[in-house]
N, C-alpha and C positions, 0 to 999 in steps of 0.2 A: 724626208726632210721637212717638208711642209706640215706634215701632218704632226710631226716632232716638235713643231714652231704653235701654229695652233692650239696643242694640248697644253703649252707653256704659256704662251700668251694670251688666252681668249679667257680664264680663271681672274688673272691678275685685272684685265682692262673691265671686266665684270664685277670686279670689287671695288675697285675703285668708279664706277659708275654708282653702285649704292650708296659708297660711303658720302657721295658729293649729294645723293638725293634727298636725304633725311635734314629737315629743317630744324633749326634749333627748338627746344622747347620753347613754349612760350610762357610758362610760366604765370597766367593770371585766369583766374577763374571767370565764369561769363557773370550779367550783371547778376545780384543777390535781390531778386523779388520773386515771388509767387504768389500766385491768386486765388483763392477760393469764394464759390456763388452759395453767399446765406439769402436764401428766398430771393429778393430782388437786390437785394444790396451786393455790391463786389467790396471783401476784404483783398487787400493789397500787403502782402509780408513783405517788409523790407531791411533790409540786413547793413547795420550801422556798423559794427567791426567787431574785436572780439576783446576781452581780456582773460588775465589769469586769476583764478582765486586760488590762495594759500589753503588747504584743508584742516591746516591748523586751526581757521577760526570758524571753523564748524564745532557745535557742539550739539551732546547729547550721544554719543555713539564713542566706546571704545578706538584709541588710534587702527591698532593693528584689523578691527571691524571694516572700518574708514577704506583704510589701504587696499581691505580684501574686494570692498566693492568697486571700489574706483577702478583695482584691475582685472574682476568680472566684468564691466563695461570697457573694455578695452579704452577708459577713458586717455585724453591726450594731456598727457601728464610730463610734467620738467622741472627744474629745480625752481621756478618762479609758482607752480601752480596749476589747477587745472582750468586749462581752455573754456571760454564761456561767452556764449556768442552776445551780443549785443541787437535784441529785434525790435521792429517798432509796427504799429498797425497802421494802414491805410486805409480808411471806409470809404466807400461811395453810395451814397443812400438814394442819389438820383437827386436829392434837395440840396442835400449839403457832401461838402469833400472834409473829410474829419481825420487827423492822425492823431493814435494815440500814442505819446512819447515821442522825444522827439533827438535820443543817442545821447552819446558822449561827445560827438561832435569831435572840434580837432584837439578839445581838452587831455582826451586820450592819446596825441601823438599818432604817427601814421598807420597803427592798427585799428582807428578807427576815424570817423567824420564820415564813412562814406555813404548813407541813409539821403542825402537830398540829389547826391550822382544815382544812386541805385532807382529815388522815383523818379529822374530824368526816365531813366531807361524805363518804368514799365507806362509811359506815357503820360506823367502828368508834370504841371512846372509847381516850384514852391509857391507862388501867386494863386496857383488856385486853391489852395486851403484857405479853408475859411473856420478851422475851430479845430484847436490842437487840444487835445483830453490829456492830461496830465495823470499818470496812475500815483506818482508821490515824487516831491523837488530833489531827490537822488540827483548827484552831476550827469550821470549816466543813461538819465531822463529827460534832465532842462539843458546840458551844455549843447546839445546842437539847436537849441530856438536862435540863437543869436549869435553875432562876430563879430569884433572890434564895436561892439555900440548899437548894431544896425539887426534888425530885425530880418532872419533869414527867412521868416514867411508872413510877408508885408500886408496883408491879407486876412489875417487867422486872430480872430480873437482865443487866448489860451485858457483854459478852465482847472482848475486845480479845488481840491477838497478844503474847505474852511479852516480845518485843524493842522492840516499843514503849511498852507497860510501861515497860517499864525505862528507856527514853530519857526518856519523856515524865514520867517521874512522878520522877525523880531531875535535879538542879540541883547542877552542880560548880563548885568557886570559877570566878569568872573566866568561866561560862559564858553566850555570847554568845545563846544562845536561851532566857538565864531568864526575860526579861517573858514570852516565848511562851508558857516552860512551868506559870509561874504561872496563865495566865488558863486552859491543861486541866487542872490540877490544881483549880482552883476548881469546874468545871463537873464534875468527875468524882466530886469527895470527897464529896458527900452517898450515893453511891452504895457507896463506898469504905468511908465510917463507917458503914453499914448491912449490909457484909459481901456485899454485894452486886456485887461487881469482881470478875472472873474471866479469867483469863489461861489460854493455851491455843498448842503449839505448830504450824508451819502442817501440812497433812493428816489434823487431827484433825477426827473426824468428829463435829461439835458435837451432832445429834441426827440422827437417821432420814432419807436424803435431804439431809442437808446437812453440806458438805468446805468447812473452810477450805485455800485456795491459797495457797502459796508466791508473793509477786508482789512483795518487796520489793525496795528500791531508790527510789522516791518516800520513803518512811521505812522505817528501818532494820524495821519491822514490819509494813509492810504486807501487806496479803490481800485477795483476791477471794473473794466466797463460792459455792459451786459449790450451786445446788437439783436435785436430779434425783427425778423420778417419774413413774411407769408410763413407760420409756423414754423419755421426752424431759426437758432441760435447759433450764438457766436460769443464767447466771452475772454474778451483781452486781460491777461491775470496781472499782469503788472510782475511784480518782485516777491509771488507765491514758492516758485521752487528758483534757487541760483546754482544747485547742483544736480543733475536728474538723474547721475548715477547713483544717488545716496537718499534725498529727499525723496523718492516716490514712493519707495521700498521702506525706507523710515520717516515718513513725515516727520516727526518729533523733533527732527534734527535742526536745530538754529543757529544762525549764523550773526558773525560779533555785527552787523550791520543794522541790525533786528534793535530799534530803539526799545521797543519791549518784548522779549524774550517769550514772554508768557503768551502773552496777547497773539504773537506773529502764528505760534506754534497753535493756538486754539482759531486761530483764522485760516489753517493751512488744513489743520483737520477737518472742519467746517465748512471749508470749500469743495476738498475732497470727496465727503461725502455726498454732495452736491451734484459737481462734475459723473459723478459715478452714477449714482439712482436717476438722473433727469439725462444720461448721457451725452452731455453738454460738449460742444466742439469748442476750444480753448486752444489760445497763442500767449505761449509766454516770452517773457522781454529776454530771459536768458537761458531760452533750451535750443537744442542744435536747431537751426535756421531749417528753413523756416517759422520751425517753432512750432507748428502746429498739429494737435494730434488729438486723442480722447484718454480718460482714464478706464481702467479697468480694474475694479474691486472682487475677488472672489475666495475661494476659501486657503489656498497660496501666499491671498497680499495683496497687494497695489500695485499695479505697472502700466507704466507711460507707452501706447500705441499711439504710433507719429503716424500722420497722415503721408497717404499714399500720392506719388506723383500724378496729377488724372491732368486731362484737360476737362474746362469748366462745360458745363453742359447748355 
């Protein structure tokens, strides 16, 4: 009888022991930074949020081309667009604490702003930036500098390219990108009326170890920022590739955001080959987070090898 009882009951009070032991998911990833050591400097990757882009407004490649790559990279794909991460650079050169870019901030709504929680987490406060590099006035770039008026890193003189300057902060009758340029001029001016805006043209050697690059063409002022110390590099590409299932394999391919079309695609090429021959280590603003990886040029084609999880040495 017992033993009848037992085979009946000790099944049942055993499952219902597991089922009570599994905790709910949780549902949130840990924070979004990663480090990598150039010479003596520590890069800092920090991950502001994501959006979608349309593949519609790529061009240079057949649709049905478009489609076949996006789903040989298993890219993450939905009827809004493909997934496209939002990064930004953190330097520490031992002199200065330098980010370049600075997100979309809460402009993006709650898929993004989170770039100043994420450098919570890898140990630094927004106070200690002292020089925010601006790769070009994209919202996506300038909306996390600032919030309701007030400068979110109170500390940080910002640097931006002359030519976009110029574009981004001037508004001509009739001109078609003034809502745009209203919402950077908003998120700039506090910094602006603090005396704190600093323009600069591209090869200039903003401090010790660090060369703004000529890489215009996405906007009329863009730049990459070139970090080198104790012989090895580091180069933050800005808004060179925004799709990296399509662009690396087709550089040619440009996107409607591309102030000049032509320009972007001969600075993309240009770079590439660069990246390639000098196998230079490059973080872009929107490849999968971290972002960080090298190119590879051989007689196949081009492709994007992302850097390995390591710890820093």
């Amino acid at each position: 009888m017992f033993a009848v009882l037992r085979r009946a009951v000790i099944p049942v009070l055993m499952a219902a022991v597991f089922v009570a032991a599994a905790p709910p998911p949780v549902k949130t990833q840990s924070p979004g930074f990663y480090r990598l050591a150039v010479g003596s400097f520590e890069v800092t990757a920090l991950y502001d949020g994501n959006l979608r882009i349309g593949p519609q407004i790529l061009h240079g490649l057949d649709p049905s081309a478009l489609q076949g790559l996006l789903a040989g990279e298993f890219a993450d794909t939905n009827e809004k667009g493909v997934l496209t991460a939002i990064n930004a650079y953190l330097v520490n050169t031992g002199a200065h604490l330098i980010l370049v870019d600075a997100g979309l901030g809460t402009c993006g709504g709650p898929a993004t702003g989170h770039l100043i929680d994420n450098l919570k987490a890898a140990g630094y406060r927004p106070e200690d930036v002292d020089a925010v590099l601006i790769t070009h006035m994209h919202g996506d770039h300038v909306c996390g500098l600032s919030k309701a008026g007030a400068r979110l890193f109170p500390n940080a003189t910002v640097y931006a390219a002359d030519a976009d300057l110029a574009y981004w902060l001037t508004t001509q009758p009739n001109d078609p990108a003034a809502e745009w340029k209203k919402g950077v001029q908003q998120m700039v001016q506090p910094y602006k009326a603090a005396g704190v805006l600093k323009g600069f043209k591209p090869g200039t050697v903003l401090f010790p170890g660090v060369t703004a690059v000529d890489t215009k063409g996405h906007t009329p002022g863009h730049v990459s920022y070139l970090f080198q110390s104790s012989g090895q590099s580091f180069l933050a590409l800005g808004d060179i590739v925004h799709v990296h299932a399509v662009q690396f394999s087709h550089p040619e391919v440009t996107i409607d955001y591309d102030t000049d079309q032509a320009a972007a695609r001969a600075a993309r090429l240009a770079l590439f080959d660069r990246l390639a021959k000098e196998k230079l280590s490059f973080g872009g603003a929107h490849l999968p987070f971290p972002g960080i990886g090298h190119l590879r040029k051989d007689a196949s084609g081009t492709a994007y090898v992302p850097a390995e999880y390591a710890p820093l040495p």
